[in-house]
N, CA, C and O atoms as CSV, one atom per row, in Angstrom:
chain,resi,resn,atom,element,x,y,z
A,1,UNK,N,N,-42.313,10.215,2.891
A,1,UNK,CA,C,-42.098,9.339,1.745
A,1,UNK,C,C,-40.940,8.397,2.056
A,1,UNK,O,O,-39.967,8.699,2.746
A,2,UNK,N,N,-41.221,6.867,1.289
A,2,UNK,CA,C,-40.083,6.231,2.140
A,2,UNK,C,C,-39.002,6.095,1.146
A,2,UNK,O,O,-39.464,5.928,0.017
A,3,UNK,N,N,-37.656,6.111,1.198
A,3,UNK,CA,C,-36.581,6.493,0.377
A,3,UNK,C,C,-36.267,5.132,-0.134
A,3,UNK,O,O,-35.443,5.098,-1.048
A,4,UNK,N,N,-36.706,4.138,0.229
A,4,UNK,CA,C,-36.764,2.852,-0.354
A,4,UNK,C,C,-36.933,2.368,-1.688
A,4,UNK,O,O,-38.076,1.965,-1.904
A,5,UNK,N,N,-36.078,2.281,-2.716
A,5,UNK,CA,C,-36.485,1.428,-3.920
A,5,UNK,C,C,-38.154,0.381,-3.736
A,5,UNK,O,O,-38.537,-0.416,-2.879
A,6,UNK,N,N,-38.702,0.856,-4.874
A,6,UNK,CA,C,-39.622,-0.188,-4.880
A,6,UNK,C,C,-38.838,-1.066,-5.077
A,6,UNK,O,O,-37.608,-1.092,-5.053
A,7,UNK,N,N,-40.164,-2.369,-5.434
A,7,UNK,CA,C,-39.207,-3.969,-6.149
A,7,UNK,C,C,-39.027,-3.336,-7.533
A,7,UNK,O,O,-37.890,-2.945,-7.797
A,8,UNK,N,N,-39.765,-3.216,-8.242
A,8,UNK,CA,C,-39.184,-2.534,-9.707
A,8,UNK,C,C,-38.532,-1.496,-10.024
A,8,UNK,O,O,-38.193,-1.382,-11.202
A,9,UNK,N,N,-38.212,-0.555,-9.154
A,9,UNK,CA,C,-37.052,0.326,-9.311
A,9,UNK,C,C,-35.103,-0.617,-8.616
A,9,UNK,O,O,-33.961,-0.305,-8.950
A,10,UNK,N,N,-35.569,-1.725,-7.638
A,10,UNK,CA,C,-34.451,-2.913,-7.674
A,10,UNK,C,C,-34.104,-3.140,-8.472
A,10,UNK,O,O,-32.893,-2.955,-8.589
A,11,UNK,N,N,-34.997,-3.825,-9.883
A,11,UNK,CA,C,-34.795,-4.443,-10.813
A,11,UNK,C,C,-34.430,-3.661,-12.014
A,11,UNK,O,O,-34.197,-4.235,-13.077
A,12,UNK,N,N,-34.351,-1.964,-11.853
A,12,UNK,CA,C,-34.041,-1.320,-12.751
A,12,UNK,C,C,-32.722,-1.431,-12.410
A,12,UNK,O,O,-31.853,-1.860,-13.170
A,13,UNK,N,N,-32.483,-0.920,-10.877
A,13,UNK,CA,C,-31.213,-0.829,-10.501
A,13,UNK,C,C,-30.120,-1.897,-10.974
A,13,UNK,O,O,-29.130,-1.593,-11.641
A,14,UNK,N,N,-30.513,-3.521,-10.427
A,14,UNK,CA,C,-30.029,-4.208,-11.150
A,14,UNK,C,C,-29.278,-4.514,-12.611
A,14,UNK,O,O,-28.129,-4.790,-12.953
A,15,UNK,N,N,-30.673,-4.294,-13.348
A,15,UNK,CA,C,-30.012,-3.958,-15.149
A,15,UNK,C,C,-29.231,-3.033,-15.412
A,15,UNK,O,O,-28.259,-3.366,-16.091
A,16,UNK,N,N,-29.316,-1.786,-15.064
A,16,UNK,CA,C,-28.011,-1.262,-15.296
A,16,UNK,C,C,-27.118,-1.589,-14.706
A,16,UNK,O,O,-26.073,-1.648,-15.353
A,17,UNK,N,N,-27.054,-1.953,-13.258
A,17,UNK,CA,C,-25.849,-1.988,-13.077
A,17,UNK,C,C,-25.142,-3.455,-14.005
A,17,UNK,O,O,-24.242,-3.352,-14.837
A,18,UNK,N,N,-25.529,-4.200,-13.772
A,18,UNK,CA,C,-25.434,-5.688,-14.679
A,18,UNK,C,C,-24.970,-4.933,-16.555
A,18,UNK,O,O,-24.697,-5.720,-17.462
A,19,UNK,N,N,-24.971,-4.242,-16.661
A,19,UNK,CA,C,-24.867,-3.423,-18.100
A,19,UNK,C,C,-23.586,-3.161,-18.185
A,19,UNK,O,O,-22.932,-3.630,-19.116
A,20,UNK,N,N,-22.834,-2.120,-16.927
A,20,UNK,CA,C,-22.306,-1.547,-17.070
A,20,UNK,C,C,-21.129,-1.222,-15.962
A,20,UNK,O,O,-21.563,-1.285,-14.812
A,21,UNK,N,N,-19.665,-0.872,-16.070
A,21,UNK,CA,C,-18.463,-1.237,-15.095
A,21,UNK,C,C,-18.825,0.066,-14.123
A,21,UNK,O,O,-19.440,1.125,-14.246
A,22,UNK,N,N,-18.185,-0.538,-13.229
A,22,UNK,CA,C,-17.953,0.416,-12.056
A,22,UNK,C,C,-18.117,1.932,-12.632
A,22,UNK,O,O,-19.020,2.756,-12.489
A,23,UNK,N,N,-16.784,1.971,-13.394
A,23,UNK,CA,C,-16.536,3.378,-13.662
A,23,UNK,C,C,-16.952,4.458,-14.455
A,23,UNK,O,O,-16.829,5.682,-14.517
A,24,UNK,N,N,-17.604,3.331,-15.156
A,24,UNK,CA,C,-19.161,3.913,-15.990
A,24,UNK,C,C,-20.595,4.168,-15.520
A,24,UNK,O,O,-21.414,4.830,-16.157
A,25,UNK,N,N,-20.812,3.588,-14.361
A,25,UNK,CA,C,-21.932,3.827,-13.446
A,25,UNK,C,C,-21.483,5.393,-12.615
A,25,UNK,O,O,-22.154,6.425,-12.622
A,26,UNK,N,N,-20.079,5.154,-11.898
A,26,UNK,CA,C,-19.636,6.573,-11.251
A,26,UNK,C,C,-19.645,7.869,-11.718
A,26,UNK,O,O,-19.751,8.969,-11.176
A,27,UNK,N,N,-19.462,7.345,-13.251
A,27,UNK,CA,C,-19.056,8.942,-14.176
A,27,UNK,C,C,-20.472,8.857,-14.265
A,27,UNK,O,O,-20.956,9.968,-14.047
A,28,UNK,N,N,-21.153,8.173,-14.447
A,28,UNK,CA,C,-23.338,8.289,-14.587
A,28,UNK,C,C,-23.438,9.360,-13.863
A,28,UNK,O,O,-23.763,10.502,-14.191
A,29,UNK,N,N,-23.031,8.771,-12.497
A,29,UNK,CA,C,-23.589,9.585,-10.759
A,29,UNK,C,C,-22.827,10.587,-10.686
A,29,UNK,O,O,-23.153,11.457,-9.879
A,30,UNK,N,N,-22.075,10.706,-11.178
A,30,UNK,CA,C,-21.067,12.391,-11.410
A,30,UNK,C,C,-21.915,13.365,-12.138
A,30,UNK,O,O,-22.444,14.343,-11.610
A,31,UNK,N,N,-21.991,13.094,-13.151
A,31,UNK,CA,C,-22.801,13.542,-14.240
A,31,UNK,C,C,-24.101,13.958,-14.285
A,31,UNK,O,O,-24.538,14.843,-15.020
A,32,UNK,N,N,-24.762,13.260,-13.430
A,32,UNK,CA,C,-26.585,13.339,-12.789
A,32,UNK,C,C,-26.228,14.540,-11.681
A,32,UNK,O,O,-26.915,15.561,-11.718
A,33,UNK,N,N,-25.167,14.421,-10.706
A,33,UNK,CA,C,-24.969,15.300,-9.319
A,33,UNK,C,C,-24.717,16.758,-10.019
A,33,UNK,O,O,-25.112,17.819,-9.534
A,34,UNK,N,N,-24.081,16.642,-11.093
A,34,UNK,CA,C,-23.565,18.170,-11.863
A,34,UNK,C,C,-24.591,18.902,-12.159
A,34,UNK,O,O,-24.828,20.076,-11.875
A,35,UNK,N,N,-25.505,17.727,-13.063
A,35,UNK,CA,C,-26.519,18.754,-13.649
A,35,UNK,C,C,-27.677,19.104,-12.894
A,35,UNK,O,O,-28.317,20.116,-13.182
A,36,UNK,N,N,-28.088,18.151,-11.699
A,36,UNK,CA,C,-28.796,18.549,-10.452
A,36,UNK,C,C,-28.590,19.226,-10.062
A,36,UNK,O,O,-29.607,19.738,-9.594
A,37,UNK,N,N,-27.191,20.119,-9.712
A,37,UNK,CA,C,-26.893,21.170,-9.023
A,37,UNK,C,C,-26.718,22.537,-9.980
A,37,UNK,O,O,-26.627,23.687,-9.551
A,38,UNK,N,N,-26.699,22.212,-11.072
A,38,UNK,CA,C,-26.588,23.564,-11.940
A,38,UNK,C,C,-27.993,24.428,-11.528
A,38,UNK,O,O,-29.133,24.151,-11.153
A,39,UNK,N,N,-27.412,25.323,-11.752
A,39,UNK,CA,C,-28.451,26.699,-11.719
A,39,UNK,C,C,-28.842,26.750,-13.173
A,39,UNK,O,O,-28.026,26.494,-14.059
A,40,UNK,N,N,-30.436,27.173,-13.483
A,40,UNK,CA,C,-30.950,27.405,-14.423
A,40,UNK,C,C,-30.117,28.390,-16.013
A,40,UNK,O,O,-30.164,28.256,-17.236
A,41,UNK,N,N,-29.718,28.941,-15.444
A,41,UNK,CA,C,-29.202,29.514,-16.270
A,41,UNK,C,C,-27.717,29.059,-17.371
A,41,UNK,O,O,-27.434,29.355,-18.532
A,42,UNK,N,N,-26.866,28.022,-16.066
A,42,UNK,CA,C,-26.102,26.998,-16.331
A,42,UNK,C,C,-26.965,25.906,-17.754
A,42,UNK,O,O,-26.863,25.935,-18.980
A,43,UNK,N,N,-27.648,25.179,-16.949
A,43,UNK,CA,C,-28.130,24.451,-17.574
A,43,UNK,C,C,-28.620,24.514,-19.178
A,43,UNK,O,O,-28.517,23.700,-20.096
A,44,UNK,N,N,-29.343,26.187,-19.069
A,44,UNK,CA,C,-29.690,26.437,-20.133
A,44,UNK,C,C,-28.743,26.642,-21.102
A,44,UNK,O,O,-29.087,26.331,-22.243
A,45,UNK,N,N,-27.479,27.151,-20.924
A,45,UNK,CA,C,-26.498,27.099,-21.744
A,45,UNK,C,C,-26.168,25.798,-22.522
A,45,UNK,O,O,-25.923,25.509,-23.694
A,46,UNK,N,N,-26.277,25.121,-21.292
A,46,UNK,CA,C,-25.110,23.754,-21.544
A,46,UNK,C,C,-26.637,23.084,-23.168
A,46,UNK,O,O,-26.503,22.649,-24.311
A,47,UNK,N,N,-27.517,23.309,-22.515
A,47,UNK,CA,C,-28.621,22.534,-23.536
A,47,UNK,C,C,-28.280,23.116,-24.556
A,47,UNK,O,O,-27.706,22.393,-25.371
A,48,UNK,N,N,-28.481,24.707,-24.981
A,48,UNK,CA,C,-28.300,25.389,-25.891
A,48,UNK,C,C,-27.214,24.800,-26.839
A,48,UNK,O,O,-27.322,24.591,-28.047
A,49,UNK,N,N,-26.136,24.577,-26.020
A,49,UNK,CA,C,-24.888,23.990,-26.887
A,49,UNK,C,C,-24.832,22.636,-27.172
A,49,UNK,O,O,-23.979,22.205,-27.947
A,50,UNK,N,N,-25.799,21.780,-26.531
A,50,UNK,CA,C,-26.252,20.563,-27.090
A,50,UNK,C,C,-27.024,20.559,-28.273
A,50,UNK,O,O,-27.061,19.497,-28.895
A,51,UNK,N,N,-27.839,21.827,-28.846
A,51,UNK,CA,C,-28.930,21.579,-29.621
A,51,UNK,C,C,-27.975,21.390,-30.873
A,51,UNK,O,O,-27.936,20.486,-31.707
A,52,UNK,N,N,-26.882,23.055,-30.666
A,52,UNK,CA,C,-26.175,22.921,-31.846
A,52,UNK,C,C,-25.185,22.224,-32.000
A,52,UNK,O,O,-24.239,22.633,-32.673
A,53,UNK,N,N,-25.183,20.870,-31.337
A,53,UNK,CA,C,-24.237,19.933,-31.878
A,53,UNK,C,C,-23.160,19.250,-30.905
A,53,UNK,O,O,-22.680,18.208,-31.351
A,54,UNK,N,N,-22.791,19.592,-29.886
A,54,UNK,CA,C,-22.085,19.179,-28.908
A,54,UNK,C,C,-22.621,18.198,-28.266
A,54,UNK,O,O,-23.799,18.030,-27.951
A,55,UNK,N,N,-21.517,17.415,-28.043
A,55,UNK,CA,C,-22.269,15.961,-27.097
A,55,UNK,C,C,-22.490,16.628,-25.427
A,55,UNK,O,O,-21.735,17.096,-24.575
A,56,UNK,N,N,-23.674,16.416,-25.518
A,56,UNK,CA,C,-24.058,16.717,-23.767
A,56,UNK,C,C,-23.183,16.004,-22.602
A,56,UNK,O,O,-23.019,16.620,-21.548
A,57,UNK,N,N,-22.719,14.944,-22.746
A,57,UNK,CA,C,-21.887,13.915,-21.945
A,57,UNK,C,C,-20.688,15.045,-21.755
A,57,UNK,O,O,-20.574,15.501,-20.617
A,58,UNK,N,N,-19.733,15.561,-22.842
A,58,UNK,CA,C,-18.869,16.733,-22.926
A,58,UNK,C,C,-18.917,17.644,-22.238
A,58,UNK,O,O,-17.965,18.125,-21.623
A,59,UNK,N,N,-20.296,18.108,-22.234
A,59,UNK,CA,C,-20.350,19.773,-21.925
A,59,UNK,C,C,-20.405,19.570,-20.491
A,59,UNK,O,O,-20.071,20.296,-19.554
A,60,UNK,N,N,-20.900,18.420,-20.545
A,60,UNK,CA,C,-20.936,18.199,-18.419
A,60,UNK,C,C,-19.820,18.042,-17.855
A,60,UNK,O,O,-19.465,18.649,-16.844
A,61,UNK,N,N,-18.864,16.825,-18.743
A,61,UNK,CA,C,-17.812,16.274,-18.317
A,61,UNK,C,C,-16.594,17.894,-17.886
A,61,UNK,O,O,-15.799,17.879,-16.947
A,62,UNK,N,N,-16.743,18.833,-18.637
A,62,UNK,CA,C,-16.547,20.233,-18.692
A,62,UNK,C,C,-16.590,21.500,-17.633
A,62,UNK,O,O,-15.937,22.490,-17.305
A,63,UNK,N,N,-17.981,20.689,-17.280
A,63,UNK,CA,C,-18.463,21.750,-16.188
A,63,UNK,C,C,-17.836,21.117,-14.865
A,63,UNK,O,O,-17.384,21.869,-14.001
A,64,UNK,N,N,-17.811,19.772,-14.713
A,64,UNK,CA,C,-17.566,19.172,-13.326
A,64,UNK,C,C,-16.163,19.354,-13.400
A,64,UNK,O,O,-15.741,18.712,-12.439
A,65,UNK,N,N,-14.863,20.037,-14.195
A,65,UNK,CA,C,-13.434,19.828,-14.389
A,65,UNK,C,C,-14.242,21.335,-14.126
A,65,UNK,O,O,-15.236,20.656,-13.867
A,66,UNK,N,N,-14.449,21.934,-14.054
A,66,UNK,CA,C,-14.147,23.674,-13.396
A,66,UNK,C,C,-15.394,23.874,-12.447
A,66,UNK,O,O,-16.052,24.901,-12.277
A,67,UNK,N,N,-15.545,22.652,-11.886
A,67,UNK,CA,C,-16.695,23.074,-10.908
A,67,UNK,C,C,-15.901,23.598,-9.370
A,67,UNK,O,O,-14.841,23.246,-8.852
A,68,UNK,N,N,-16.808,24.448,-9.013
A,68,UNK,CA,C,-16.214,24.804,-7.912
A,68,UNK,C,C,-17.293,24.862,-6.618
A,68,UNK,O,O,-18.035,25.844,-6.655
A,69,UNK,N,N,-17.413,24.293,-5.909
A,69,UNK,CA,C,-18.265,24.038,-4.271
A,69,UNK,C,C,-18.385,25.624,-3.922
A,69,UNK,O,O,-17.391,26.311,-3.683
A,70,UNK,N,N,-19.867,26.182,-3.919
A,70,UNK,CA,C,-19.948,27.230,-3.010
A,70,UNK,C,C,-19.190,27.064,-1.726
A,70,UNK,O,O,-19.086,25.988,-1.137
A,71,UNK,N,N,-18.451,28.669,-1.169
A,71,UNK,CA,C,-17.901,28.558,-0.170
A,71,UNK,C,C,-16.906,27.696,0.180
A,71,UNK,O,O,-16.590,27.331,1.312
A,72,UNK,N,N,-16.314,27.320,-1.144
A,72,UNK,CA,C,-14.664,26.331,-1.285
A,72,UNK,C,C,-13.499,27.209,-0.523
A,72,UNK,O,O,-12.343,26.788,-0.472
């Protein structure tokens, strides 16, 4: 598979980035890498505590301030 943006995934890329600052795109890609790497059981928590009311942006921002790298 080729890892290449189509032309319309460019043009997605584009609009957001055109949307939005540096450091708001980074904390995006922080935020996407966290919850990609959570383990199921992680995850399921963190949702759980989204249903009842917590901003999901939080509960991540949360997890990546006590994340710790297997084999750190």
């Amino acid at each position: 598979m080729n890892n290449a943006l189509n032309l319309s995934g460019q043009r997605l890329v584009r609009l957001v980035a055109s949307n939005h600052t540096p450091e708001e795109l980074a904390l995006g890609y922080l935020r996407y890498e966290a919850v990609r790497r959570m383990n199921p059981n992680t995850f399921g928590k963190l949702y759980k505590l989204n249903l009842s009311g917590r901003f999901f942006d939080d509960l991540v921002d949360e997890a990546i301030k006590t994340w710790k790298e297997p084999n750190a």
